[in-house]
BATOR-191954 format. One record per residue: x, y, z of N, C-alpha, C, O in turn; residue in one letter. Coordinates in steps of 0.2 Angstrom, whole numbers. Layout:
REM BATOR-191954
<site><n_east>X</n_east><n_north>Y</n_north><n_up>Z</n_up><ca_east>X</ca_east><ca_north>Y</ca_north><ca_up>Z</ca_up><c_east>X</c_east><c_north>Y</c_north><c_up>Z</c_up><o_east>X</o_east><o_north>Y</o_north><o_up>Z</o_up><resn>A</resn></site>
...
This chain:
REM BATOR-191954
<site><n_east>369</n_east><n_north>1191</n_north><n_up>963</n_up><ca_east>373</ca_east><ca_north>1194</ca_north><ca_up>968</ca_up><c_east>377</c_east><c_north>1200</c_north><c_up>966</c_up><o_east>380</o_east><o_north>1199</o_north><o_up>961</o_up><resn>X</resn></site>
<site><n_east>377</n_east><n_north>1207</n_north><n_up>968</n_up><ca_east>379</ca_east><ca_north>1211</ca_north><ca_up>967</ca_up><c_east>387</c_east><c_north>1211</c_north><c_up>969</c_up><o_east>390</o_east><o_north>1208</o_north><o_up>973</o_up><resn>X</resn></site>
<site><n_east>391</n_east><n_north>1217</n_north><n_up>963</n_up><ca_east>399</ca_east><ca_north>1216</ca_north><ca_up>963</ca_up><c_east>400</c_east><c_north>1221</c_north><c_up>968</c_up><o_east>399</o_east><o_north>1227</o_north><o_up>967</o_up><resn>X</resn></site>
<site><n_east>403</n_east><n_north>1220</n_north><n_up>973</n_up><ca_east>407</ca_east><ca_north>1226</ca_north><ca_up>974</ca_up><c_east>413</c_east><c_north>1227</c_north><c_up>970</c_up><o_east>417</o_east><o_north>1222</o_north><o_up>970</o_up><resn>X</resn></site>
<site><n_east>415</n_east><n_north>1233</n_north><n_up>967</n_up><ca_east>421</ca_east><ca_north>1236</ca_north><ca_up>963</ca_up><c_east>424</c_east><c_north>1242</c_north><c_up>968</c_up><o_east>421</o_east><o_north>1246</o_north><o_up>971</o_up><resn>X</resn></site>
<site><n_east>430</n_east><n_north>1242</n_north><n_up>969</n_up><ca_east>434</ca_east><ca_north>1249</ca_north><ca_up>970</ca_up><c_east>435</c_east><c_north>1252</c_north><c_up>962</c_up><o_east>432</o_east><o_north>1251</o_north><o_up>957</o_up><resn>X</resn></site>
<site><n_east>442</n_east><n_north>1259</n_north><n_up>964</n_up><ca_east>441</ca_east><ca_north>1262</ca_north><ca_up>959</ca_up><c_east>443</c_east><c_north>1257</c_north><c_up>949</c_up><o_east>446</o_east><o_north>1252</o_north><o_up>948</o_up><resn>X</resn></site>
<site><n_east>438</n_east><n_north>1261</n_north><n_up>945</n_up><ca_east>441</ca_east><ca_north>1257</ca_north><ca_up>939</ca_up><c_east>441</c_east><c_north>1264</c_north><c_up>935</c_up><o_east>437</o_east><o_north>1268</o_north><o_up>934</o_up><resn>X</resn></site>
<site><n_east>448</n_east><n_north>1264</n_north><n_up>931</n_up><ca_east>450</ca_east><ca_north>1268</ca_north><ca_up>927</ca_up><c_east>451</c_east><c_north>1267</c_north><c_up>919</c_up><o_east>454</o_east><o_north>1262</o_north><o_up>918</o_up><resn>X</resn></site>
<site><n_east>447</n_east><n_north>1272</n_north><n_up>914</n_up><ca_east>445</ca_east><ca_north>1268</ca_north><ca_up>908</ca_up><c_east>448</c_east><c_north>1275</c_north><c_up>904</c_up><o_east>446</o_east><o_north>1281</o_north><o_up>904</o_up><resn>X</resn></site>
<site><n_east>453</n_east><n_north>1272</n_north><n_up>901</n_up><ca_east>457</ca_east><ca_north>1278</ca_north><ca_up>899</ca_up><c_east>454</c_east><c_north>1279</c_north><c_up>891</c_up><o_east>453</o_east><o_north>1284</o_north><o_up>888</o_up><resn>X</resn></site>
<site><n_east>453</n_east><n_north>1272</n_north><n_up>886</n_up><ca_east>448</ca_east><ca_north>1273</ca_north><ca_up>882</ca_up><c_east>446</c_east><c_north>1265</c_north><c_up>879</c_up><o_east>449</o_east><o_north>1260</o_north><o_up>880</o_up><resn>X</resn></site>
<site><n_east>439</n_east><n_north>1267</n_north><n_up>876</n_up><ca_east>437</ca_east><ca_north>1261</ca_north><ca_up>873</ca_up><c_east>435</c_east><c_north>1263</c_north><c_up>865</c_up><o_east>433</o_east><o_north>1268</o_north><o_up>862</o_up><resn>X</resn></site>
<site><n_east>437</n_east><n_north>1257</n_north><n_up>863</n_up><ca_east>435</ca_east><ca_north>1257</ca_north><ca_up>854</ca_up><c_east>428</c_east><c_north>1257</c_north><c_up>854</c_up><o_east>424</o_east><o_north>1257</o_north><o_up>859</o_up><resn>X</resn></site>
<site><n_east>426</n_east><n_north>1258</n_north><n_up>845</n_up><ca_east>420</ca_east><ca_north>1260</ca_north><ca_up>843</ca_up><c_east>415</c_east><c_north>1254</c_north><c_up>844</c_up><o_east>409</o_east><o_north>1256</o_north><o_up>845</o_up><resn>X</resn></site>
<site><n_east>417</n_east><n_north>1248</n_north><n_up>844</n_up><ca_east>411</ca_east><ca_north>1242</ca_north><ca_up>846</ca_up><c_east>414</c_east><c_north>1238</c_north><c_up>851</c_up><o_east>415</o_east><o_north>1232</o_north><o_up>851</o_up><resn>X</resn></site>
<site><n_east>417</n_east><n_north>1242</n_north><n_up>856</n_up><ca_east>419</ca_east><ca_north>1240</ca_north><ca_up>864</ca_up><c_east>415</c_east><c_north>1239</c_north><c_up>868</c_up><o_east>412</o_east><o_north>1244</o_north><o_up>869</o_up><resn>X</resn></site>
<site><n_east>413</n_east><n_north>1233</n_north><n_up>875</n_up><ca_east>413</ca_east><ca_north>1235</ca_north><ca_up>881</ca_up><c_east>415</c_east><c_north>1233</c_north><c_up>886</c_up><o_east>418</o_east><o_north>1228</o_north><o_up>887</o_up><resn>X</resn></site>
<site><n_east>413</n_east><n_north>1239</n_north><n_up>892</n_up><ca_east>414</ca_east><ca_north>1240</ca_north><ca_up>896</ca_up><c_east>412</c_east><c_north>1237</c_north><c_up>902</c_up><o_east>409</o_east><o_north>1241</o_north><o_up>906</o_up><resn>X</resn></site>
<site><n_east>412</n_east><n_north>1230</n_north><n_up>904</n_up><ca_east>407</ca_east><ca_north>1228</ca_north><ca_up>910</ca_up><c_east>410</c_east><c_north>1227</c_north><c_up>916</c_up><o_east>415</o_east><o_north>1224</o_north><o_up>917</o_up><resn>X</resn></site>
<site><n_east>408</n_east><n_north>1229</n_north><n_up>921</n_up><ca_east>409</ca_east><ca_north>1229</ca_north><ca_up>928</ca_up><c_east>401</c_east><c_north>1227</c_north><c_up>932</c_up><o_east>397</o_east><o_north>1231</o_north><o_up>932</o_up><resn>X</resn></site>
<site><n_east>401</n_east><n_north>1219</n_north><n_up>935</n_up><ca_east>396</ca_east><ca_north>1217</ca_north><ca_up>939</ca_up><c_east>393</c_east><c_north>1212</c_north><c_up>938</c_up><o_east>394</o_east><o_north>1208</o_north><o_up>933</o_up><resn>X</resn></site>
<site><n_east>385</n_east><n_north>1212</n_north><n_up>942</n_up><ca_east>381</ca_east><ca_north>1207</ca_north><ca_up>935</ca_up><c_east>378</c_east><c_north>1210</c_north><c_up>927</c_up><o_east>380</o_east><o_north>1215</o_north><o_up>925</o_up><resn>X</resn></site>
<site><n_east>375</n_east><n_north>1206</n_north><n_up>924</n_up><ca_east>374</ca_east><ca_north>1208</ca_north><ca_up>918</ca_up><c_east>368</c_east><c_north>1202</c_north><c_up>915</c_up><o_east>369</o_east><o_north>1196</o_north><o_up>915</o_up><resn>X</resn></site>
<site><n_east>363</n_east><n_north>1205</n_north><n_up>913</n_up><ca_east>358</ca_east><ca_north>1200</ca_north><ca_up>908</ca_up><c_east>361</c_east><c_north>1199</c_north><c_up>903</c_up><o_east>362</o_east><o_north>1194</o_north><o_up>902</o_up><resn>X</resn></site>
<site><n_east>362</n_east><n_north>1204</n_north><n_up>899</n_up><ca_east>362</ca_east><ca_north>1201</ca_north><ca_up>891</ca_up><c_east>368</c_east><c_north>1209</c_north><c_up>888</c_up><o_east>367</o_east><o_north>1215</o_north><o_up>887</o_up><resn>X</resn></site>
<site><n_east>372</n_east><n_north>1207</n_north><n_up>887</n_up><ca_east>376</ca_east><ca_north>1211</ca_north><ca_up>883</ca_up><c_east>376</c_east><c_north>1211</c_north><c_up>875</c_up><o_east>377</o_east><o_north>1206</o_north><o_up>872</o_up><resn>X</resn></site>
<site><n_east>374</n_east><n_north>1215</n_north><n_up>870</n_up><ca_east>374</ca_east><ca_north>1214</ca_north><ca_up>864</ca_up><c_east>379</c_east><c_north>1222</c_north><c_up>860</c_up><o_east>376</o_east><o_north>1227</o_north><o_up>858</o_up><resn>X</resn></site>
<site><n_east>384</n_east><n_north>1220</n_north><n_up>860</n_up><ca_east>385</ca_east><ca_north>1226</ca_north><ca_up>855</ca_up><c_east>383</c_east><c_north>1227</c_north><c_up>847</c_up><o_east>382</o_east><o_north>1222</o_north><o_up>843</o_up><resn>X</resn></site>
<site><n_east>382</n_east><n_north>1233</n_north><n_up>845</n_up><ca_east>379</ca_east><ca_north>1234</ca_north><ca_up>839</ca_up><c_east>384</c_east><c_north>1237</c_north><c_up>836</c_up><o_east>387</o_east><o_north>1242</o_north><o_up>839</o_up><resn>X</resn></site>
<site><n_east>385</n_east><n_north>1234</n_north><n_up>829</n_up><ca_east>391</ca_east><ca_north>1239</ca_north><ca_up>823</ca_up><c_east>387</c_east><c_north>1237</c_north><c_up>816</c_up><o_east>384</o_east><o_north>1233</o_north><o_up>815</o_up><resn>X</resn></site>
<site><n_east>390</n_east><n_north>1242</n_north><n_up>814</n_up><ca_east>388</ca_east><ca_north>1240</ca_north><ca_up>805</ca_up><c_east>393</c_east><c_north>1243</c_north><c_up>803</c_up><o_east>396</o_east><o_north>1248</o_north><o_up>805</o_up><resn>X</resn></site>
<site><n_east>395</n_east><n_north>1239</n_north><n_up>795</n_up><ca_east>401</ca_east><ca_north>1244</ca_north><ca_up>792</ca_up><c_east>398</c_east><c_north>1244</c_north><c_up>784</c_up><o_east>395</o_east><o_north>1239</o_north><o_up>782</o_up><resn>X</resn></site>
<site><n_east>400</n_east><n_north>1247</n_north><n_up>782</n_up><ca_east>400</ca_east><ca_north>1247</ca_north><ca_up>773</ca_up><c_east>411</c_east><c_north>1245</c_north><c_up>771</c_up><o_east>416</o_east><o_north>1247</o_north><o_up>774</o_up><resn>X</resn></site>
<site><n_east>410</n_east><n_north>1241</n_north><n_up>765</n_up><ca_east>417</ca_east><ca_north>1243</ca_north><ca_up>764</ca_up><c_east>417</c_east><c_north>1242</c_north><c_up>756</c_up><o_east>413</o_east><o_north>1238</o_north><o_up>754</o_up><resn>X</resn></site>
<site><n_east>420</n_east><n_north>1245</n_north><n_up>752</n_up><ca_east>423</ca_east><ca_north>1244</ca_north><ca_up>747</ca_up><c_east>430</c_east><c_north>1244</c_north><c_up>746</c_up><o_east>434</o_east><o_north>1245</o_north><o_up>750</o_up><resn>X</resn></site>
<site><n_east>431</n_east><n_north>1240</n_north><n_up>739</n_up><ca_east>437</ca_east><ca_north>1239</ca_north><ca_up>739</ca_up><c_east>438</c_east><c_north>1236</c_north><c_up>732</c_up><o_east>435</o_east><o_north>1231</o_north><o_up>730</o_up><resn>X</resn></site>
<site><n_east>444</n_east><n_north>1239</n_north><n_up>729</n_up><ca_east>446</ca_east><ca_north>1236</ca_north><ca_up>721</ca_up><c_east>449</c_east><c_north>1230</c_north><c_up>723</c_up><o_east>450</o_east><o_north>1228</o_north><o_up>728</o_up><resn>X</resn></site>
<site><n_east>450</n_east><n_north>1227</n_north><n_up>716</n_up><ca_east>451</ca_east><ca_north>1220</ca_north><ca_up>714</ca_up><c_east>457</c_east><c_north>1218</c_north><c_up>715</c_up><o_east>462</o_east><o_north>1221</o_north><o_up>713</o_up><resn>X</resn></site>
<site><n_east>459</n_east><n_north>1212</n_north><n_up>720</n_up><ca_east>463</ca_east><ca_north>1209</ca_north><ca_up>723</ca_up><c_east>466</c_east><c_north>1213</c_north><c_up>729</c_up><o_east>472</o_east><o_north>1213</o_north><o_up>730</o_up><resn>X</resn></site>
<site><n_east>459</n_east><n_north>1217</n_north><n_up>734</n_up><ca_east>461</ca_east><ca_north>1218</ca_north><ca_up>738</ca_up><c_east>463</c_east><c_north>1216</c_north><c_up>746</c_up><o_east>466</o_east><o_north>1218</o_north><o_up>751</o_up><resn>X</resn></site>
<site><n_east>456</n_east><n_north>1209</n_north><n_up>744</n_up><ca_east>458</ca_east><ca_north>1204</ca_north><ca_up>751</ca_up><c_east>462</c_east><c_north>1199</c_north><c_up>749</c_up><o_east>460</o_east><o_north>1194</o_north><o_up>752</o_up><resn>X</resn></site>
<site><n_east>466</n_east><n_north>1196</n_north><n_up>745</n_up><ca_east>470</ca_east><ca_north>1194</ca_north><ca_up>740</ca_up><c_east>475</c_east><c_north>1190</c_north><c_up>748</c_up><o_east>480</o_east><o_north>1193</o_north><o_up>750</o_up><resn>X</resn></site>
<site><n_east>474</n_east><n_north>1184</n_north><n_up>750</n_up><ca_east>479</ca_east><ca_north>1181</ca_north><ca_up>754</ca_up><c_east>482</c_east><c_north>1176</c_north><c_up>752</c_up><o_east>479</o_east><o_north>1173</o_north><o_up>747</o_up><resn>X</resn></site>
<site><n_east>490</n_east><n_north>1174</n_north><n_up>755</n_up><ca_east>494</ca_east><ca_north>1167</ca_north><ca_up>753</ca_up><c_east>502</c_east><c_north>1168</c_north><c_up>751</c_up><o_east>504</o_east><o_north>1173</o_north><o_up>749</o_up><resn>X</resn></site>
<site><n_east>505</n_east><n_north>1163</n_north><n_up>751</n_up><ca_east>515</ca_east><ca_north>1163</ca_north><ca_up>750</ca_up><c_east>516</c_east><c_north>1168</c_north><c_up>748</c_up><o_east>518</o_east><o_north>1173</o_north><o_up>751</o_up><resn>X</resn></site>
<site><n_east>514</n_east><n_north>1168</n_north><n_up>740</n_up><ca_east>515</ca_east><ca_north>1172</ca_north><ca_up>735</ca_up><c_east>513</c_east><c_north>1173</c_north><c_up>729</c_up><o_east>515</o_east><o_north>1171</o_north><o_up>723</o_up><resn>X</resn></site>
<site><n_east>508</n_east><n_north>1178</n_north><n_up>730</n_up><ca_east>503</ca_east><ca_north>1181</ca_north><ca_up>724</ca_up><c_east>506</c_east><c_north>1185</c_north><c_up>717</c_up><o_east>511</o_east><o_north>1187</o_north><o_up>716</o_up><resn>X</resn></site>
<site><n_east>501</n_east><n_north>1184</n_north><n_up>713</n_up><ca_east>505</ca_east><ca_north>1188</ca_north><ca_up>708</ca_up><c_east>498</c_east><c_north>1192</c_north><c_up>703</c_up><o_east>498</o_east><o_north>1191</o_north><o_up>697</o_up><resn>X</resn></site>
<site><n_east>496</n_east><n_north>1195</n_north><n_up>705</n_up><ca_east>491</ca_east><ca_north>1202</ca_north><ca_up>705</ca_up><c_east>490</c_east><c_north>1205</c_north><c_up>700</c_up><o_east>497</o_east><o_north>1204</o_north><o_up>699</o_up><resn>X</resn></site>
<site><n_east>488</n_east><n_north>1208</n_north><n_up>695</n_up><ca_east>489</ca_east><ca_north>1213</ca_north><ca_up>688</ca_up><c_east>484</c_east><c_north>1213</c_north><c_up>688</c_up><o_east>480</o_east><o_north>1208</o_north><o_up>688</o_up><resn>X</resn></site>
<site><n_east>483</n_east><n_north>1222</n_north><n_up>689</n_up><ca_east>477</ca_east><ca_north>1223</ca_north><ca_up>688</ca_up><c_east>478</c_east><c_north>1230</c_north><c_up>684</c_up><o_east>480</o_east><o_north>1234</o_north><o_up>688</o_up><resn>X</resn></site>
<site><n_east>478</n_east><n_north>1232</n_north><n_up>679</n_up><ca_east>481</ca_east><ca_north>1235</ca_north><ca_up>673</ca_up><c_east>475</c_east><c_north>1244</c_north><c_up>673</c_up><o_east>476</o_east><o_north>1250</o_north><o_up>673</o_up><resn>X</resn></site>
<site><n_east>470</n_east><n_north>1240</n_north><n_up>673</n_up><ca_east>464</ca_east><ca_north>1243</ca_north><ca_up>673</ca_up><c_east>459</c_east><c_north>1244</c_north><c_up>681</c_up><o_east>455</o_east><o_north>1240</o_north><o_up>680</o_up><resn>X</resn></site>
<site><n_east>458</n_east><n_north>1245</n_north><n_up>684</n_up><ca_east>452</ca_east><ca_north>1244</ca_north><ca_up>690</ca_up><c_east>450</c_east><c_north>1250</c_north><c_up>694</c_up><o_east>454</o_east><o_north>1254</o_north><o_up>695</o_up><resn>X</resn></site>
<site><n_east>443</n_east><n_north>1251</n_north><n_up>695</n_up><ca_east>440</ca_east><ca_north>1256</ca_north><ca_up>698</ca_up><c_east>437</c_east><c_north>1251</c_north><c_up>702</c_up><o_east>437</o_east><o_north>1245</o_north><o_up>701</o_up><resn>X</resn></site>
<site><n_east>434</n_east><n_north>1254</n_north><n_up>708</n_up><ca_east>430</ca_east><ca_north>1250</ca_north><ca_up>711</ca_up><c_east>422</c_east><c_north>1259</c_north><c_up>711</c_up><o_east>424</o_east><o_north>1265</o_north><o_up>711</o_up><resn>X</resn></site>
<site><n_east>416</n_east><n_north>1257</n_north><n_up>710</n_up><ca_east>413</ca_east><ca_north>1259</ca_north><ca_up>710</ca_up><c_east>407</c_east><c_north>1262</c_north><c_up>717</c_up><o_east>401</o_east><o_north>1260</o_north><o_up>719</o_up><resn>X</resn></site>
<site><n_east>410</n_east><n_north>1266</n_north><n_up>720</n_up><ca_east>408</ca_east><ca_north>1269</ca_north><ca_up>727</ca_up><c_east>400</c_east><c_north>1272</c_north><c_up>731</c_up><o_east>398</o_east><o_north>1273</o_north><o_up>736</o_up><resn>X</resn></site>
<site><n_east>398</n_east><n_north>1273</n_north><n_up>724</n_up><ca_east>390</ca_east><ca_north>1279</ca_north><ca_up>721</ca_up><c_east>386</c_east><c_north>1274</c_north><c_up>725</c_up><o_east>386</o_east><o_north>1268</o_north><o_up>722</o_up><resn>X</resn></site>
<site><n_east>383</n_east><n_north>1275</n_north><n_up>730</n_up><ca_east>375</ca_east><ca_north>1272</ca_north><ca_up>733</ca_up><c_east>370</c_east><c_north>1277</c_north><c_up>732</c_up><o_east>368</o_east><o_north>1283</o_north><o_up>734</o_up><resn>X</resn></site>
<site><n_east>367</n_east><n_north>1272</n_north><n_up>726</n_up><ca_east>361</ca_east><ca_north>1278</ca_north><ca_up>724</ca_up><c_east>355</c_east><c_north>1277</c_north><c_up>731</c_up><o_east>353</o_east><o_north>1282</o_north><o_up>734</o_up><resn>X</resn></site>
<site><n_east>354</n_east><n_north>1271</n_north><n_up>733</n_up><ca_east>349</ca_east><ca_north>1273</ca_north><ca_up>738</ca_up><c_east>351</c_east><c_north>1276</c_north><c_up>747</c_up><o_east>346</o_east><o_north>1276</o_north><o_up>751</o_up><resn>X</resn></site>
<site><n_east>357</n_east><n_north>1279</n_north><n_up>747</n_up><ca_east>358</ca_east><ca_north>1284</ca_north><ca_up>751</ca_up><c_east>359</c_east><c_north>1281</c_north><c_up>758</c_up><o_east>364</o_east><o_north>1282</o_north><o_up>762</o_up><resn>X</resn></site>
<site><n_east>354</n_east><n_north>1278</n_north><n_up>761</n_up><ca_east>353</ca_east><ca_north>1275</ca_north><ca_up>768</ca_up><c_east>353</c_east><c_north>1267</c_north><c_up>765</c_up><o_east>350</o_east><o_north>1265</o_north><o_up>760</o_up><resn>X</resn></site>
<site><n_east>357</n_east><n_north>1264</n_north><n_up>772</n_up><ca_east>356</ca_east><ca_north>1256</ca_north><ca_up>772</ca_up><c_east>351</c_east><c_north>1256</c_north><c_up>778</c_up><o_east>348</o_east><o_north>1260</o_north><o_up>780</o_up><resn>X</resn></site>
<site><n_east>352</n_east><n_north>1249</n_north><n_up>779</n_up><ca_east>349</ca_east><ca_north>1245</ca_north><ca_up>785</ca_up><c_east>353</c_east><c_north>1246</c_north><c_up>791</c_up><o_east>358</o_east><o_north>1244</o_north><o_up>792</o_up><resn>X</resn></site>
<site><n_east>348</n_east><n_north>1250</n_north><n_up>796</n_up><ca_east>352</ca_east><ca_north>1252</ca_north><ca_up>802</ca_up><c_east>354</c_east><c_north>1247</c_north><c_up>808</c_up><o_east>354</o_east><o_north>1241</o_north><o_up>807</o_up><resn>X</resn></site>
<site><n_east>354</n_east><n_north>1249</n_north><n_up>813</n_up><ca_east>354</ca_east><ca_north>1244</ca_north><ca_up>819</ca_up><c_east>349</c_east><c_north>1249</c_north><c_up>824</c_up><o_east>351</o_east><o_north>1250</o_north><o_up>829</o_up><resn>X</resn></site>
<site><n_east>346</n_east><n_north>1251</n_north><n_up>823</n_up><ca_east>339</ca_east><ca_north>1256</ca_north><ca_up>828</ca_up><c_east>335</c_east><c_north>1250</c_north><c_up>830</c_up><o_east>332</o_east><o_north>1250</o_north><o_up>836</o_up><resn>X</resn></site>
<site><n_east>334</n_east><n_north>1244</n_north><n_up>827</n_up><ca_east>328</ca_east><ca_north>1240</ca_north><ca_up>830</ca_up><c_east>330</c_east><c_north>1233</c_north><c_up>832</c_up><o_east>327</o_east><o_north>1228</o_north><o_up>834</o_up><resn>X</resn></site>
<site><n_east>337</n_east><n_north>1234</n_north><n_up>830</n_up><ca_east>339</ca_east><ca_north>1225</ca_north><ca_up>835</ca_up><c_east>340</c_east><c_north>1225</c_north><c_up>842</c_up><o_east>346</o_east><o_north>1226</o_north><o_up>845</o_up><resn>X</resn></site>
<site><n_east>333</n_east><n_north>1223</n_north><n_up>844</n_up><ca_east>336</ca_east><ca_north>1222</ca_north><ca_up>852</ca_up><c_east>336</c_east><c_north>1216</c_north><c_up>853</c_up><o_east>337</o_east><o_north>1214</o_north><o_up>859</o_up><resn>X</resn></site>
């Protein structure tokens, strides 16, 4: 059954946001992310106690391109 909608105003949407107004089959947003991160950086709880004296974290992607999202339908 089709929606009727009056006006709708979208002042902004995020990078893996949507947008839906009406019927709909199949919605699938696509994101990928890379993250790095030194040592006790996802570190949760009361009260930690952390030393990290020495830490790099090492960033260099020798093969350049990852695995995209071009073919996930």
């Amino acid at each position: 059954m089709p929606a009727i909608v009056g006006v709708a105003q979208v002042i902004t949407l995020g990078n893996s946001s949507i947008f839906h107004i009406g019927d709909v089959y199949k919605i699938m947003p696509f994101s990928n992310a890379k993250t790095f991160s030194g040592a006790g950086s996802f570190n949760t709880g009361e009260s930690l106690n952390v030393q990290n004296s020495v830490s790099s974290t090492n960033t260099n992607d020798q093969d350049v391109l990852d695995q995209g999202n071009f073919l996930n339908m």
